[in-house]
C-alpha positions as a Markdown table, in Angstrom:
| # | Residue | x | y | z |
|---|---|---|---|---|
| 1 | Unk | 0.0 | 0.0 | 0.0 |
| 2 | Unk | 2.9 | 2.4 | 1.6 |
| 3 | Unk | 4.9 | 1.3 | -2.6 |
| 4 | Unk | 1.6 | 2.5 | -4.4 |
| 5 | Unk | 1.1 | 6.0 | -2.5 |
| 6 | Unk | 4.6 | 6.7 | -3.4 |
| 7 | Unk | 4.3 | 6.0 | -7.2 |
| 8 | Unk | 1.5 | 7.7 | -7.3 |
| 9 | Unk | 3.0 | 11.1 | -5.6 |
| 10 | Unk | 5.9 | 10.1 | -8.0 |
| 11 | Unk | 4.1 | 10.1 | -10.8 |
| 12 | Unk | 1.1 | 12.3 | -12.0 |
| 13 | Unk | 0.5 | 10.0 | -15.0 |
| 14 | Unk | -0.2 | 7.2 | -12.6 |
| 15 | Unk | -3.5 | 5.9 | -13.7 |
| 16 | Unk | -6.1 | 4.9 | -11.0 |
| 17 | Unk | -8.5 | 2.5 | -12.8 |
| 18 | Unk | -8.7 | 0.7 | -15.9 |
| 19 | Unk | -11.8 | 0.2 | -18.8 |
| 20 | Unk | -12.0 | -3.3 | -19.8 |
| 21 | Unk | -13.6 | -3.4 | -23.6 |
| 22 | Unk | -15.5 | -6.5 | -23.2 |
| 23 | Unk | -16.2 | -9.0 | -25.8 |
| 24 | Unk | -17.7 | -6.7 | -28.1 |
| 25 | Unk | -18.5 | -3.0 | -29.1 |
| 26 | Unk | -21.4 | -4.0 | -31.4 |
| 27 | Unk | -24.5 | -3.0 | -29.6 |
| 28 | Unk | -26.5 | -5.2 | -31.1 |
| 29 | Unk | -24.9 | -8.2 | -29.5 |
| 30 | Unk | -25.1 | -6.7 | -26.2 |
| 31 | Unk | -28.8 | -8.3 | -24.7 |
| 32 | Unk | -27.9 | -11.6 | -26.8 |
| 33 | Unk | -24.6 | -12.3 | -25.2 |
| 34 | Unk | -25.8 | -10.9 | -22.3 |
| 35 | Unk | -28.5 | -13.6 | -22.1 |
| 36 | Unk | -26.0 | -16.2 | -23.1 |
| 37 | Unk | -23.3 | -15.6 | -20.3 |
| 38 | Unk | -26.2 | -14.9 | -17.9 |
| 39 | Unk | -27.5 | -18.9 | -18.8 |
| 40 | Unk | -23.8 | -19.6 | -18.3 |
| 41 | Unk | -23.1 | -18.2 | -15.0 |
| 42 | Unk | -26.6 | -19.4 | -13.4 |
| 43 | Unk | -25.6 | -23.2 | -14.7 |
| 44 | Unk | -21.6 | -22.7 | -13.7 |
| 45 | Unk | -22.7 | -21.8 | -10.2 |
| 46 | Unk | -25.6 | -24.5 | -10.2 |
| 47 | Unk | -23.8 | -27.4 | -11.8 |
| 48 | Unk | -20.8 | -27.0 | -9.3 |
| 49 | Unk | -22.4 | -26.2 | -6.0 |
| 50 | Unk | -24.8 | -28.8 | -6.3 |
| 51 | Unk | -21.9 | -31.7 | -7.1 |
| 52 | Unk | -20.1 | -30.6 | -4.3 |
| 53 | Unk | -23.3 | -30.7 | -1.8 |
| 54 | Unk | -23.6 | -34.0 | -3.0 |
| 55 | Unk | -20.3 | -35.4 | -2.7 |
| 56 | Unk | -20.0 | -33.9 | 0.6 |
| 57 | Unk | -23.3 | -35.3 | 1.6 |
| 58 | Unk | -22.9 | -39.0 | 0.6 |
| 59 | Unk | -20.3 | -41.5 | 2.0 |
| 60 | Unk | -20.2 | -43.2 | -0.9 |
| 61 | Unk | -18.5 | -40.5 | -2.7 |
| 62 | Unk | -15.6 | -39.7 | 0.3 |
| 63 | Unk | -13.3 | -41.2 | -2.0 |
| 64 | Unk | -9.9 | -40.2 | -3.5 |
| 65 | Unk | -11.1 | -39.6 | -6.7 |
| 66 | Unk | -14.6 | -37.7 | -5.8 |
| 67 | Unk | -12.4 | -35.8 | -2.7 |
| 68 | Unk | -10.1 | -34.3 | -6.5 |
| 69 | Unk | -13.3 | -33.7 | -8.3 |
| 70 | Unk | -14.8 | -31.5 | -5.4 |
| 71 | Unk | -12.0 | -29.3 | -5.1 |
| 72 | Unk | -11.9 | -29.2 | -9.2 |
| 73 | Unk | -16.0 | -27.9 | -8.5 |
| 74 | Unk | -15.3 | -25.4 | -5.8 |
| 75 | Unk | -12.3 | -23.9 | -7.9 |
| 76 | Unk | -14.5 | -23.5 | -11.0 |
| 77 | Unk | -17.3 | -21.8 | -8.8 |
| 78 | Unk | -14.5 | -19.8 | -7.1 |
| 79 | Unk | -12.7 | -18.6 | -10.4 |
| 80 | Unk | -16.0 | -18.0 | -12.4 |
| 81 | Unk | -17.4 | -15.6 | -10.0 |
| 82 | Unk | -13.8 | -13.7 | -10.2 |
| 83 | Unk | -14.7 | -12.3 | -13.5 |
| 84 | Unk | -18.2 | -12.8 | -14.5 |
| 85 | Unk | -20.1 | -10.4 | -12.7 |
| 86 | Unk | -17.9 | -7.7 | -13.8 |
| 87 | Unk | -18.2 | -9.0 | -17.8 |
| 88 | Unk | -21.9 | -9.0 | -17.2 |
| 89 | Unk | -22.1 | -5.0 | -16.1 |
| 90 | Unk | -20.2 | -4.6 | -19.3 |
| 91 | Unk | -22.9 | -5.2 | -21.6 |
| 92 | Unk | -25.2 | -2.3 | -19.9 |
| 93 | Unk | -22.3 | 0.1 | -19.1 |
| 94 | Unk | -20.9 | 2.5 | -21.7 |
| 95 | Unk | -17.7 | 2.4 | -19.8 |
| 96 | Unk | -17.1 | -0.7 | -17.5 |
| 97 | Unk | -14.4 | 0.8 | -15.2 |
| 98 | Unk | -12.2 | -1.3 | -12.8 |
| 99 | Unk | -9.8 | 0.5 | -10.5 |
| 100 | Unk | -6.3 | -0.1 | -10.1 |
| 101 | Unk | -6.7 | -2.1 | -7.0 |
| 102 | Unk | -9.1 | -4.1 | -8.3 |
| 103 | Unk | -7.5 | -5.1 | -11.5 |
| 104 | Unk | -4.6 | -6.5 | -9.7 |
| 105 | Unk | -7.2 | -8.7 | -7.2 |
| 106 | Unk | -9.1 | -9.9 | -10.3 |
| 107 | Unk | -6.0 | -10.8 | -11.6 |
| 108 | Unk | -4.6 | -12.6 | -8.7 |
| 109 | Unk | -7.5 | -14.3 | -7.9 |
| 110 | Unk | -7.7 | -15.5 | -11.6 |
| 111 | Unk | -3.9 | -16.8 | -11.3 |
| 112 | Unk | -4.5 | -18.8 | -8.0 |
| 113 | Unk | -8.0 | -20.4 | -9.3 |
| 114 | Unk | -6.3 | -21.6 | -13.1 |
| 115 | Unk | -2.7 | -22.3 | -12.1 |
| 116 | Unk | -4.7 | -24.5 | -9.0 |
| 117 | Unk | -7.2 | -26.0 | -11.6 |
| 118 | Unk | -4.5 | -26.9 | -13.7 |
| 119 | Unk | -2.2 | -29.0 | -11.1 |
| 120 | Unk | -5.5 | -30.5 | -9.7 |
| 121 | Unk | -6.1 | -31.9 | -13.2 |
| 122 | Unk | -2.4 | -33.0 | -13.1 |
| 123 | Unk | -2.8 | -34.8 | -9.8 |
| 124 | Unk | -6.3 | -36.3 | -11.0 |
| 125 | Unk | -4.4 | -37.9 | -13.5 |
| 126 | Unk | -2.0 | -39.5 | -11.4 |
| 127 | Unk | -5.3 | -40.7 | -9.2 |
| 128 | Unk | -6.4 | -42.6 | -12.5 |
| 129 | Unk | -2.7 | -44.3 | -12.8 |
| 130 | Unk | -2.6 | -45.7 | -9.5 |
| 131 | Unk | -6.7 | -46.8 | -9.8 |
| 132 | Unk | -5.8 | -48.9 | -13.1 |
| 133 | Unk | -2.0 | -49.7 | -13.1 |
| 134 | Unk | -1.8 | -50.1 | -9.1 |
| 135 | Unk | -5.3 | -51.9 | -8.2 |
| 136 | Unk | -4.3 | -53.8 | -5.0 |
| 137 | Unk | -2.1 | -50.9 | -3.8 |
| 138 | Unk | -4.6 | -47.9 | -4.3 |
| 139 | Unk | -6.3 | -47.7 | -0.7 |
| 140 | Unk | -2.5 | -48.0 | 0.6 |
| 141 | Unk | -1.1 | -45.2 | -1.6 |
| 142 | Unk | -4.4 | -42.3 | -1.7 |
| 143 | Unk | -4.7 | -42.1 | 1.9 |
| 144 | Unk | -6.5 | -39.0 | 3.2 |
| 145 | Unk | -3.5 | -38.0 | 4.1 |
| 146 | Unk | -1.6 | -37.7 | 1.1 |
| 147 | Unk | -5.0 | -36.4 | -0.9 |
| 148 | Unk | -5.2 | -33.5 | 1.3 |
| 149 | Unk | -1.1 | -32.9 | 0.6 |
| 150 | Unk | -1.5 | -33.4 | -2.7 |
| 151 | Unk | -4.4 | -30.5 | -3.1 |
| 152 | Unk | -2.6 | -28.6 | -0.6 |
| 153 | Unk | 0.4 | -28.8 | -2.7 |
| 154 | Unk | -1.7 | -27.6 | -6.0 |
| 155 | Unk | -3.2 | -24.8 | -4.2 |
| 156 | Unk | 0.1 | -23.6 | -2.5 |
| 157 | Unk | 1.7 | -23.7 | -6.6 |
| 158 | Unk | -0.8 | -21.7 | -7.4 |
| 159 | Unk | -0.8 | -19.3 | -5.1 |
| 160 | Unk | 2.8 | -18.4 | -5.6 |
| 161 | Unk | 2.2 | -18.2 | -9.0 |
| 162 | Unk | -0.2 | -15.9 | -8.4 |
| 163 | Unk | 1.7 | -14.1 | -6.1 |
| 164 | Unk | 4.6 | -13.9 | -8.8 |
| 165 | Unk | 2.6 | -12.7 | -11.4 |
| 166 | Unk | 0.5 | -10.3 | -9.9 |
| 167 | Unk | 3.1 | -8.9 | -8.1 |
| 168 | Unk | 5.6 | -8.2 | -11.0 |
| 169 | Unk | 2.7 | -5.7 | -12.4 |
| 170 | Unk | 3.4 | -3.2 | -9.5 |
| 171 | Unk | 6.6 | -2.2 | -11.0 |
| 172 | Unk | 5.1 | -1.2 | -14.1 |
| 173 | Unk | 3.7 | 2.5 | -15.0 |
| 174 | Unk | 0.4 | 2.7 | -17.2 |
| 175 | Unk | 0.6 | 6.5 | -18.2 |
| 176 | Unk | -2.5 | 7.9 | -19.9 |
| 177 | Unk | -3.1 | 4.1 | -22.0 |
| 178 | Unk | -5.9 | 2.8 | -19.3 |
| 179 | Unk | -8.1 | 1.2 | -21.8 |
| 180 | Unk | -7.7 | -3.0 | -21.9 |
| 181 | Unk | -8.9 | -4.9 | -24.7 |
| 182 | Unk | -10.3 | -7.8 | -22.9 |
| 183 | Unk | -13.8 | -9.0 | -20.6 |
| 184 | Unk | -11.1 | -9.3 | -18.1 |
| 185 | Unk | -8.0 | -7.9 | -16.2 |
| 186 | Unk | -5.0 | -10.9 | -17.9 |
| 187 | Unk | -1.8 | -10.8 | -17.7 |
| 188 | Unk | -0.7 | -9.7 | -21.4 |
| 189 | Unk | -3.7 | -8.1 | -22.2 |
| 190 | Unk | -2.7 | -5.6 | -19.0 |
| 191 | Unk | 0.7 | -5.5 | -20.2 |
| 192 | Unk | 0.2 | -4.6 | -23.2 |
| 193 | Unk | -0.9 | -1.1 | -22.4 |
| 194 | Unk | 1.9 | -0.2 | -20.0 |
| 195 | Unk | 4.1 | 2.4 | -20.8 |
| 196 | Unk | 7.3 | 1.2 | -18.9 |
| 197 | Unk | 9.8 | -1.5 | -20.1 |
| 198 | Unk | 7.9 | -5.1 | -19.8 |
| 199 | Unk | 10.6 | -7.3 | -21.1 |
| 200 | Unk | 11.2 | -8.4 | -17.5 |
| 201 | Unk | 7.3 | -8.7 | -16.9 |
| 202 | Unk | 6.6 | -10.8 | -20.3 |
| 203 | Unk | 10.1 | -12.9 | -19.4 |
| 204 | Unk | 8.9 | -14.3 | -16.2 |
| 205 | Unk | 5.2 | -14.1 | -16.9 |
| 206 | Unk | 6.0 | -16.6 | -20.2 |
| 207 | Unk | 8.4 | -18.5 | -17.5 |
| 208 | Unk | 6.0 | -19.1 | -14.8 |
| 209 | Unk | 2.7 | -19.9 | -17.4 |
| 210 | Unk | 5.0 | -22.3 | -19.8 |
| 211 | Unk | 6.5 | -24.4 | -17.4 |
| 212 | Unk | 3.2 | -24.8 | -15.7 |
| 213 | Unk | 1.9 | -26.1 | -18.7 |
| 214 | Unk | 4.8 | -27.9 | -19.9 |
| 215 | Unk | 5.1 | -29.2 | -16.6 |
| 216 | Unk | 1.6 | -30.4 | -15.6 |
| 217 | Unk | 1.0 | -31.4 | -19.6 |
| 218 | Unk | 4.1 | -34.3 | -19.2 |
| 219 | Unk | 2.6 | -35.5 | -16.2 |
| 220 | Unk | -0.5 | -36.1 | -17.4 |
| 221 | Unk | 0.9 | -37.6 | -21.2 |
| 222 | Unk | 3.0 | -39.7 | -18.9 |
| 223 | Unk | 0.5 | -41.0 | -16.8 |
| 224 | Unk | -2.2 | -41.8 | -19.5 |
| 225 | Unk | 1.0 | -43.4 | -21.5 |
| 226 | Unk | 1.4 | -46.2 | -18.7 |
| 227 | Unk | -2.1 | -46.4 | -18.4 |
| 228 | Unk | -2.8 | -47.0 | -21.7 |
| 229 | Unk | 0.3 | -49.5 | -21.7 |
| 230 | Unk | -1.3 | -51.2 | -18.8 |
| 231 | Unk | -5.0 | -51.5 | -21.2 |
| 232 | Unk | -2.8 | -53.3 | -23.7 |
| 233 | Unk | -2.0 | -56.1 | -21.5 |
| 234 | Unk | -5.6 | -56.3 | -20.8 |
| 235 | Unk | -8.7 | -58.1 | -22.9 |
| 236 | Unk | -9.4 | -55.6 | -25.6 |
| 237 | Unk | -13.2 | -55.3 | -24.3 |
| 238 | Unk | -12.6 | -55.3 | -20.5 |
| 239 | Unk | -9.5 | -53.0 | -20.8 |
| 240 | Unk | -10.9 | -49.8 | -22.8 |
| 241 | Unk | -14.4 | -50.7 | -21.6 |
| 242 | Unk | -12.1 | -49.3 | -17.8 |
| 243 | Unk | -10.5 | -47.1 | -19.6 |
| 244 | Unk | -13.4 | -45.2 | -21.0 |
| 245 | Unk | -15.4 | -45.1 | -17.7 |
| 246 | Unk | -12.3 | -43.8 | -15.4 |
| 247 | Unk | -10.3 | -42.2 | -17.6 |
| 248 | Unk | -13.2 | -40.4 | -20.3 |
| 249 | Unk | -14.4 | -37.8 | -18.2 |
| 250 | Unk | -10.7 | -36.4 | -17.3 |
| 251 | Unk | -9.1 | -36.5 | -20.6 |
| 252 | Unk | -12.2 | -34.7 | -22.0 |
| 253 | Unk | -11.7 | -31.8 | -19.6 |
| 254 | Unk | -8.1 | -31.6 | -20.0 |
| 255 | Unk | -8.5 | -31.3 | -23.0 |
| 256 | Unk | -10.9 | -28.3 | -23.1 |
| 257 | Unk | -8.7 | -26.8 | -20.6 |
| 258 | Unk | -5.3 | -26.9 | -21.8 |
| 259 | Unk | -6.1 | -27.1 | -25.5 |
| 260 | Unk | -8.1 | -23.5 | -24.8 |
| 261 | Unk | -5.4 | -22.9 | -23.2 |
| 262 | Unk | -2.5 | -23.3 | -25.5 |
| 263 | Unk | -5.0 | -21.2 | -28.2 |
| 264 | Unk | -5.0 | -18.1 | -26.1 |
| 265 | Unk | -1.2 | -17.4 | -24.9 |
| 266 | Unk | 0.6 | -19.5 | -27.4 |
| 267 | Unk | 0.5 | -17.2 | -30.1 |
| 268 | Unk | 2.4 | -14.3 | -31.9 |
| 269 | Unk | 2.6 | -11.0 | -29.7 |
| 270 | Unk | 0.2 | -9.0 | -32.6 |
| 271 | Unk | -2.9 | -7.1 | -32.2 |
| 272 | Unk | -4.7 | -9.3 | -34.6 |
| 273 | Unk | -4.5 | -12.0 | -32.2 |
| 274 | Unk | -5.7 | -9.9 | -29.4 |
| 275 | Unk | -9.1 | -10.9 | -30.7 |
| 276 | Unk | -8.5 | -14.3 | -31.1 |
| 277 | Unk | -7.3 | -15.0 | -27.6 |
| 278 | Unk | -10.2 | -13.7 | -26.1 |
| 279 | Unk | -12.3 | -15.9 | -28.1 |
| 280 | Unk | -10.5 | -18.9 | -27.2 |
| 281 | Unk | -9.8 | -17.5 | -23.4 |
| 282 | Unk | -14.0 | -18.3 | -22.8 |
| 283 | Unk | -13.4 | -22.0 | -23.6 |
| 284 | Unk | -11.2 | -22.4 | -20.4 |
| 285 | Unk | -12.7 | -19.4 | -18.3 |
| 286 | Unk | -17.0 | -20.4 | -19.6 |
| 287 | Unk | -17.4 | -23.4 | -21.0 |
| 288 | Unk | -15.0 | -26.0 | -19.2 |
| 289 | Unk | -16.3 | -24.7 | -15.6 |
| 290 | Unk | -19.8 | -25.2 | -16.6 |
| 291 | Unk | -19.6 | -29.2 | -18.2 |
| 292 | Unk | -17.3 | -30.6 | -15.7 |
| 293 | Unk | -20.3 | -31.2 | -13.4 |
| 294 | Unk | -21.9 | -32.6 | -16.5 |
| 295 | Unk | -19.0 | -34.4 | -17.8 |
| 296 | Unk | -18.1 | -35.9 | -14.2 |
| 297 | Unk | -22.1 | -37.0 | -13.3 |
| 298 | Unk | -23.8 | -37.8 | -16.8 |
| 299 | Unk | -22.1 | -41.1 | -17.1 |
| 300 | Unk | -21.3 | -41.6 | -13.7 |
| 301 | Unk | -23.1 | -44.6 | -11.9 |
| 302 | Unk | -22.1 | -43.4 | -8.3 |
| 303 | Unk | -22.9 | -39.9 | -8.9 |
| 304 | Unk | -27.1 | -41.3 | -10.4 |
| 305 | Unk | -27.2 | -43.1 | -6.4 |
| 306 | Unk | -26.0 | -40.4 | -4.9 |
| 307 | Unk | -28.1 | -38.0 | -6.4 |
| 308 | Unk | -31.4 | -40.9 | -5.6 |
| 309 | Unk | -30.2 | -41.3 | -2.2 |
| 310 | Unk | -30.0 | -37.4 | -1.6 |
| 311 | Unk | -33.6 | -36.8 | -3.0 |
| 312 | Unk | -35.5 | -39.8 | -1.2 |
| 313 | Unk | -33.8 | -37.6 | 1.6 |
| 314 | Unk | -35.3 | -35.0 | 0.5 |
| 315 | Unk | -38.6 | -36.2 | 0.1 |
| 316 | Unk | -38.8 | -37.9 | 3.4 |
């Protein structure tokens, strides 16, 4: 606090809040995509609360793999109402201001939630390697013990990251450039419009979001390598029949998440693509946090009991 009342004595250019563009400047897009994200938001929050009141609910789902997919649920309703309600304001506001202050917690709060999501994924992986190559040896290995260090360890790599990131913007001055072409306060979209020297800031912000990705992305190819090495050595209709039921629902999100991913900061520094990221930024920050309830309870046989257990409940 003491750092940012001397920059801004320092310097009279200092700019105090930000406009974020949204999506679009076409006005008569605005009630349409309005609706849509509305629809969006209302099944996010629904679709993820409601998994993780039933998991917590029913004993039969205090299990390793359900204990990963309710921390997956309450980071995707955490990280969705970081940004939405602001994006939604945008589409009635002629100017959708965000201050200074509360660019930099957006953006924090952004970091933590996707760099968490992204090693929970990773560590949900390495659940499904143990369930199918290590059978007899899985209630031995995923302990409650080493579940909670595991997600403890996720959260705590996200939160540095966070911390890294976010923090590495208070060295930079934005002049009179306070306009941001994005739904959102993101890291290259916010520095983009800085007026100081950002080679530092792009360095380690390419540093810290690549080898999270890198990182996270071998772990994951390496686990689904033995595990599909393990189906092999399996009868063909038994072996992917498995694979398909406990492995399906994870690859598709990783997918969704990292391929989205990858489309949005893997690409050429140009204004053109400024566009182009945004559109492919909504796969991982809209779309995957509203179908992972649906992708991890549609096909899910302990999920359909839980869910008739918890309305005979109900009922009774």
């Amino acid at each position: 606090m003491l750092h940012m009342k001397q920059i801004i004595m320092e310097n009279d250019s200092f700019v105090s809040e930000f406009i974020l563009m949204g999506l679009t400047e076409q006005p008569e897009l605005q009630l349409s995509l309005f609706v849509l994200f509305l629809i969006n938001y209302t099944a996010t929050v629904t679709g993820n609360l409601s998994l993780m009141i039933l998991i917590f609910l029913n004993s039969n789902l205090h299990t390793p793999m359900y204990f990963f997919i309710f921390n997956l649920s309450f980071i995707d309703f955490c990280y969705s109402y970081v940004f939405t309600p602001k994006m939604l304001m945008r589409f009635f506001l002629e100017k959708n201001t965000i201050s200074f202050r509360g660019c930099m917690t957006q953006l924090f709060f952004f970091c933590f939630f996707v760099n968490s999501e992204s090693y929970v994924l990773t560590t949900m992986a390495y659940d499904r390697y143990v369930a199918i190559c290590k059978p007899l040896l899985y209630k031995t290995i995923m302990v409650p013990r080493i579940c909670c260090l595991l997600m403890f360890v996720s959260y705590l790599i996200g939160f540095a990251s966070a911390m890294i990131l976010t923090g590495l913007m208070f060295r930079l001055n934005f002049c009179n450039n306070y306009i941001i072409n994005h739904y959102m306060c993101d890291i290259f979209p916010v520095i983009q419009i800085s007026c100081s020297d950002t080679y530092v800031n792009e360095l380690v912000s390419s540093a810290v979001v690549g080898t999270g990705i890198i990182l996270c992305c071998l772990l994951i190819l390496m686990s689904y390598t033995l595990i599909l090495f393990n189906i092999l050595n399996m009868s063909p209709g038994k072996g992917w029949y498995k694979a398909l039921g406990t492995c399906g629902s994870h690859i598709i999100t990783v997918s969704l998440f990292y391929g989205s991913g990858l489309l949005a900061y893997v690409k050429p520094s140009s204004a053109e693509t400024v566009g182009q990221g945004k559109f492919f930024s909504l796969f991982y920050t809209f779309l995957v946090p509203m179908l992972n309830p649906l992708i991890y309870s549609l096909q899910n046989k302990d999920v359909k009991v839980a869910v008739k257990k918890t309305l005979k409940r109900i009922s009774n």
